[in-house]
N, C-alpha and C positions, 0 to 999 in steps of 0.2 A: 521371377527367379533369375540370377546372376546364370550367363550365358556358359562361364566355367566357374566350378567351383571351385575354393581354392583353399590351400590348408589351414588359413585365418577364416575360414566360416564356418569351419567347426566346433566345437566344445571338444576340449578334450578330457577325460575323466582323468588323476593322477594317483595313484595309493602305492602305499607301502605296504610289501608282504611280510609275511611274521619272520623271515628270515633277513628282513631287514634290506632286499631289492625295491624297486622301484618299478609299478607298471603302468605306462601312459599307453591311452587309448583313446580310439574316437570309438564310440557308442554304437553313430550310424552307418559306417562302412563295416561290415563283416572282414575277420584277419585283419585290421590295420588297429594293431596293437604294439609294444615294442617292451623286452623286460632287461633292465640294465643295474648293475651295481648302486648306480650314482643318480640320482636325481637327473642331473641336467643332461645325462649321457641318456634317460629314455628319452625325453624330450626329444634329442637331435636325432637317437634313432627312430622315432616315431616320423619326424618329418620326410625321413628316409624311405618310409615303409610306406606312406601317402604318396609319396613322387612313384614307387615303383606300381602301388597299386591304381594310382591317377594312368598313368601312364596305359595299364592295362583296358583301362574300360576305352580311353584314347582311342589305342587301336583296333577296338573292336566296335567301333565308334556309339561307346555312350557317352552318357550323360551321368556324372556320380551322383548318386542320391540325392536328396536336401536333410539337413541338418534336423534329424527329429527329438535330438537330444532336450533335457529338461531339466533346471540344476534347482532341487528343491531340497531347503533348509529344514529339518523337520523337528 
């Protein structure tokens, strides 16, 4: 396992709500979600949401999860 983990070893899930928002997530971090008008606006906010929540386990010194996400066609 990669010593830090980093916001490319995630998956992130991407969907549109019926109101026609936009909301990116990572799966395997709990709260690091982001919901924005625009497509590319969750995206960059999600990146945002990763640095602050990276940051958090940083200083309390962990280790962020590992990626147990699973992207299955069905």
């Amino acid at each position: 396992m990669p010593r830090s983990m980093g916001f490319e070893n995630y998956k992130i899930v991407l969907y549109r709500q019926d109101d026609g928002s936009w909301v990116a997530e990572i799966p395997s971090l709990p709260g690091c979600y982001a919901l924005m008008p625009i497509r590319e606006e969750a995206l960059a906010e999600l990146a945002e949401v990763f640095g602050m929540i990276s940051e958090e386990y940083r200083e309390k010194g962990l280790s962020l999860p590992a990626d147990t996400t699973e992207i299955v066609h069905a």
